[in-house]
N, C-alpha and C positions, 0 to 999 in steps of 0.2 A: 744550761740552756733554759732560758725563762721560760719560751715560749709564749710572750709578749709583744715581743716587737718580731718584724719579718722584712726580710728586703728581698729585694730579684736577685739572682744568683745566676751568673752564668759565667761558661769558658769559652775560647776561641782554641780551636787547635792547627795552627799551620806545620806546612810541610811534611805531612805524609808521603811517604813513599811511592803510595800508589792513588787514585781516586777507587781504588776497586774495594767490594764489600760494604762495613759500615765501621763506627765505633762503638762502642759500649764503654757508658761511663756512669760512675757512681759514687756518691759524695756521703759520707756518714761523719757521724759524731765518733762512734765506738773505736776504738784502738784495737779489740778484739776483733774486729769484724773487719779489719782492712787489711789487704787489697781487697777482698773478694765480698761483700756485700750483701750475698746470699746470706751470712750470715747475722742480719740486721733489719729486722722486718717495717725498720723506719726511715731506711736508707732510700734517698733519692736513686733512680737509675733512670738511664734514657739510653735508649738505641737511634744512632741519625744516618743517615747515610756519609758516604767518606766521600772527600771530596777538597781540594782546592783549599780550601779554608772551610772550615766547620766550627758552625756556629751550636752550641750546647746549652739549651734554657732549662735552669731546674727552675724556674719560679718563682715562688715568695715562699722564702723557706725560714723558720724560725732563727732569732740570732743564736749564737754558738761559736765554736772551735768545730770547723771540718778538715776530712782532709779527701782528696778524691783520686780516682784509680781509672787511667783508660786505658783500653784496646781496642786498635785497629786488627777487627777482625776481618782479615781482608777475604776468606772464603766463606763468610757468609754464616759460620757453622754455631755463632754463640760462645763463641769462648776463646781463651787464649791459646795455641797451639803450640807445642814446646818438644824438641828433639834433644834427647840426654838432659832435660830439667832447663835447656836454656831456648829461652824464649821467639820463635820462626816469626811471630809476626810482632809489632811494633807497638811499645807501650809507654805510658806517661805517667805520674802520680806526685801530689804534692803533702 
């Protein structure tokens, strides 16, 4: 990552399940630090509301290799909710 050059960086998310809650999404460089981004005090995050088609603006973000992690955190509570390790509410990652 030069941290030279920067472009706008955004995702589109369709077809949620619900329009209910929001999502939380977060785009890093680090291999170590993904899915969860908590671990990466350089990582892009953004919370939107859920809805229809959601629209996700990280900015102008330095050039690189990212990779990003959502949830549709549909009760609102910040995090991904999981019943025996497997995931209750709806997630995405590239």
């Amino acid at each position: 990552m030069s941290g030279l050059e920067k472009a706008d960086v955004s995702a589109t998310v369709t077809d949620l399940r619900s329009t209910k809650g929001q999502v939380l999404a977060c785009l890093t460089t680090r291999p170590d630090a993904f899915p969860d981004c908590a671990k990466d005090p350089n990582a892009f995050t953004r919370i939107v509301p859920a809805g229809t088609n959601v629209r996700i603006d990280f900015g102008a973000v330095p050039d690189g290799r990212y990779a990003i992690a959502l949830v549709h955190d549909e009760n609102g509570n910040g995090k991904l909710d999981k019943s025996l390790m497997i995931p209750r509410e709806g997630f995405g990652f590239s």
